[in-house]
C-alpha positions in Angstrom: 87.7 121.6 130.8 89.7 120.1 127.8 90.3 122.2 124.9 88.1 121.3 121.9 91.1 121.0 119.4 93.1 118.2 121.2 93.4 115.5 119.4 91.4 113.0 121.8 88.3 115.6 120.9 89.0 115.6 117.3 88.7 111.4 117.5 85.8 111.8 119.6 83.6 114.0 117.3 84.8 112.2 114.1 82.4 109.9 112.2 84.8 107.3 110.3 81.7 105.6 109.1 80.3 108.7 107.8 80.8 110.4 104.2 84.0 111.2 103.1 85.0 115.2 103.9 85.7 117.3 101.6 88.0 119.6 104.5 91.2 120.1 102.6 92.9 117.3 104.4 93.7 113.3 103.6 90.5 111.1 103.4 89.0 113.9 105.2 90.6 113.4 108.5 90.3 116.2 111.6 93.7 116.5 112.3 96.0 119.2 111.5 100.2 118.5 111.0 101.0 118.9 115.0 98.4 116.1 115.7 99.6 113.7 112.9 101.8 110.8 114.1 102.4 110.1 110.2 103.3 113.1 107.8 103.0 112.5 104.0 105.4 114.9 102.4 103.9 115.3 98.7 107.5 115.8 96.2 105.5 117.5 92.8 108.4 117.2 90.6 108.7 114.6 87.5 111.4 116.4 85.7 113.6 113.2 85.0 110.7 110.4 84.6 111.3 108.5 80.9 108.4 108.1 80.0 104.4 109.4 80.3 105.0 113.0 82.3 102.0 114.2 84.3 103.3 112.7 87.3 104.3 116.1 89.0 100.8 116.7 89.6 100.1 113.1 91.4 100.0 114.3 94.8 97.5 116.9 94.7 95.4 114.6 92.5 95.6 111.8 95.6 95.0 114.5 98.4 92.0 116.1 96.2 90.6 111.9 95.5 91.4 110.9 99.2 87.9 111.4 100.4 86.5 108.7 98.5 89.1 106.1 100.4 87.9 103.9 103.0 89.3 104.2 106.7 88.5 100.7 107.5 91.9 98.5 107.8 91.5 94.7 108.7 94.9 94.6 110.1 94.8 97.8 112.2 91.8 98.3 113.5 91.3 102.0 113.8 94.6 103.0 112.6 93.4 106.4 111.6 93.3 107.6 115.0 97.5 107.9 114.8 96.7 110.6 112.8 97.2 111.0 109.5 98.1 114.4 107.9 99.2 115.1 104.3 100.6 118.7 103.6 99.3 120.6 100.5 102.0 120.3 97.6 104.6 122.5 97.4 103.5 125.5 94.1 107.0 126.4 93.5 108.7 122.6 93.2 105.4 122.2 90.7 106.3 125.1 88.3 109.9 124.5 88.7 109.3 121.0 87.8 106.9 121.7 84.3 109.9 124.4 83.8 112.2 121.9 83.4 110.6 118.8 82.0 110.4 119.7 78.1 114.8 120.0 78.3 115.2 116.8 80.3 112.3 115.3 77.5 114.4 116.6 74.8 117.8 115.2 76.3 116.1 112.0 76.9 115.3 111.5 73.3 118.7 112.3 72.2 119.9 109.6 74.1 117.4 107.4 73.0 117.9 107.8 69.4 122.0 107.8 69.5 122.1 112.0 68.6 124.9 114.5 70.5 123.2 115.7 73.8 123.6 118.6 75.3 125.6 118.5 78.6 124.3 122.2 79.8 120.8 120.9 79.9 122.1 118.0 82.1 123.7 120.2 84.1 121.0 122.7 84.9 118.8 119.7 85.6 120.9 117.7 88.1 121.6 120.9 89.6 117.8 121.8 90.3 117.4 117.9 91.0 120.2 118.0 93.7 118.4 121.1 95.5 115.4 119.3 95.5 116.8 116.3 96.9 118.2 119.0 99.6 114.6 120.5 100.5 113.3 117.1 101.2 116.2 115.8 103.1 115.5 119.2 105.4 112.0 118.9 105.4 111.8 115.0 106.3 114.7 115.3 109.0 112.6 118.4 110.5 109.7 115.5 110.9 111.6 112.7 111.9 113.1 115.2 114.9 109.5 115.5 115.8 109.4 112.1 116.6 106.7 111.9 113.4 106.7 109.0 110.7 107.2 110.4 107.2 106.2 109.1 103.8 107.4 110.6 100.4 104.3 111.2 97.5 106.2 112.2 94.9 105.5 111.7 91.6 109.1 109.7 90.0 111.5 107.3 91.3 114.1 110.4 92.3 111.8 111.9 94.9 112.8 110.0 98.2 116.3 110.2 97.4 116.6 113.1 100.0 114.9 111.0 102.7 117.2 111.1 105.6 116.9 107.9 107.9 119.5 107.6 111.0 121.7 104.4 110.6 119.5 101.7 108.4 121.2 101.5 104.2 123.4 104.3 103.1 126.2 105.3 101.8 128.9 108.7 102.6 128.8 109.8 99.1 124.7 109.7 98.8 124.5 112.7 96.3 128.3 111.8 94.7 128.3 108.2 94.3 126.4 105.1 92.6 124.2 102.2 93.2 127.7 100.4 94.2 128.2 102.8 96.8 125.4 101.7 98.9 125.5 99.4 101.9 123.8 97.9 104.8 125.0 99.5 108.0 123.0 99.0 110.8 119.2 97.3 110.7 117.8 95.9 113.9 114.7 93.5 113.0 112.6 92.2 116.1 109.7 89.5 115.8 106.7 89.4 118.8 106.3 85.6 118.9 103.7 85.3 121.7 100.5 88.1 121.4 101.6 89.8 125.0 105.5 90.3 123.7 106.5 87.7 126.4 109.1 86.6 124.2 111.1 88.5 121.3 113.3 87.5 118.5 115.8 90.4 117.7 118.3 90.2 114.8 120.6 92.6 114.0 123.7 93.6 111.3 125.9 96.4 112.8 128.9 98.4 110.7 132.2 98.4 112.6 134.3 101.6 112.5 137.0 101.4 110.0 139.6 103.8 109.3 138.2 106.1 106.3 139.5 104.6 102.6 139.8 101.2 104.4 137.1 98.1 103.3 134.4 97.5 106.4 133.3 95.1 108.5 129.9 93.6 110.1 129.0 92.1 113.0 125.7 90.3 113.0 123.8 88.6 115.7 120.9 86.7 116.9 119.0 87.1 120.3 115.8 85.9 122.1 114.4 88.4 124.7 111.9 87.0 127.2 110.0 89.9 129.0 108.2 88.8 132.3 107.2 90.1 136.1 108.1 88.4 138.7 108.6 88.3 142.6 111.2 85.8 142.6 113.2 83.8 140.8 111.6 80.6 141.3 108.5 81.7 140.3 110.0 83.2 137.1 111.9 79.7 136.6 108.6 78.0 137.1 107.0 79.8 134.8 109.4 79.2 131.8 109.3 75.1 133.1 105.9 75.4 132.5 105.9 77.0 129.3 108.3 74.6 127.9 106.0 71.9 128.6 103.6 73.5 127.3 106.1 73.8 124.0 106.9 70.1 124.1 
């Protein structure tokens, strides 16, 4: 007998026509975290936002709304089986963040009207925004080792900062450097031209190793990838004769 809490029986007895449920979890979904093939992480924090706080409290306001959203998706049909799991926010980032918010407000309006600001306030607040940046960057990476997909709620522009993503755009000095510092390292882009992924466009940028201090290099490339069975190679040379006719 199959166990009544897998996730195929959770799809089964689950009505995504039916009124939105009011169970605690994202548009009312069955699943739990360990079913979820997408994790949304909420971030409660809008300590450094410059203007219109309230923010902080987005992702509970989303998760507590979500029943009211519709599951249908022209482009994925029945994309909610994945599973889709949003954890409840964090308390402790939430009070830390309204702790925080009237100094970083007042700092902000000293710089904004040209006054003397007070450096100890900008240092207590990038200090609690770097630890933040931490806890996500350990909670995402905890996910991603899961094999899940993760998605940031958060409720200011800072809040994915933490996100750690193998290879794609970074930079070494991520929490010491600038918007200069950043780079494209290595991306791999592929394009399904036919419906049965017969044939594959793949293009990629790759970061050389340099020695550290030295500028870097890239190497970038084009390929096309044809996938197909065959029992020999006549009949697979046939077969891509007779789809470049069918081209011409």
């Amino acid at each position: 007998m199959g166990n009544s809490n897998s996730k195929a029986e959770k799809i089964k007895n689950f009505d995504p026509n039916g009124v939105g449920l009011k169970n605690g979890h994202f548009i009312g979904l069955p699943f739990e975290e360990q079913d979820a093939q997408i994790v949304l992480l909420p971030v409660p924090w809008d300590v450094t936002v410059s203007y219109g706080a309230g923010t902080a409290t987005g992702p509970a306001n989303i998760l507590e709304a979500s029943p009211q959203l519709d599951l249908y998706d022209p482009d994925v049909p029945e994309a909610w089986k994945m599973g889709l799991f949003m954890r409840q926010p964090d308390e402790s980032w939430l009070h830390r963040s309204q702790e925080l918010r009237p100094g970083a407000a007042r700092y902000i309006e000293q710089l904004e009207e040209g006054l003397p600001v007070d450096e100890a306030t900008l240092t207590h607040i990038n200090k609690a925004c770097t630890e933040l940046k931490a806890w996500v960057k350990a909670e995402t990476t905890a996910l991603l080792e899961q094999g899940k997909a993760v998605g940031i709620v958060g409720g200011e522009h800072s809040v994915p900062l933490g996100l750690h993503v193998e290879g794609a755009v970074g930079t070494d000095r991520l929490f010491g450097g600038s918007a200069q510092d950043l780079q494209v390292q290595d991306i791999r882009i592929r394009y399904v031209l036919p419906p049965d992924g017969t044939f594959q466009v793949t293009g990629y940028t790759t970061s050389n190793p340099v020695i550290t201090g030295q500028a870097g290099s890239t190497t970038q490339g084009v390929g096309l990838l044809m996938q197909s069975e065959f029992n020999s190679f006549r009949e697979l040379w046939g077969r891509m004769w007779r789809r470049e006719e069918q081209l011409d």
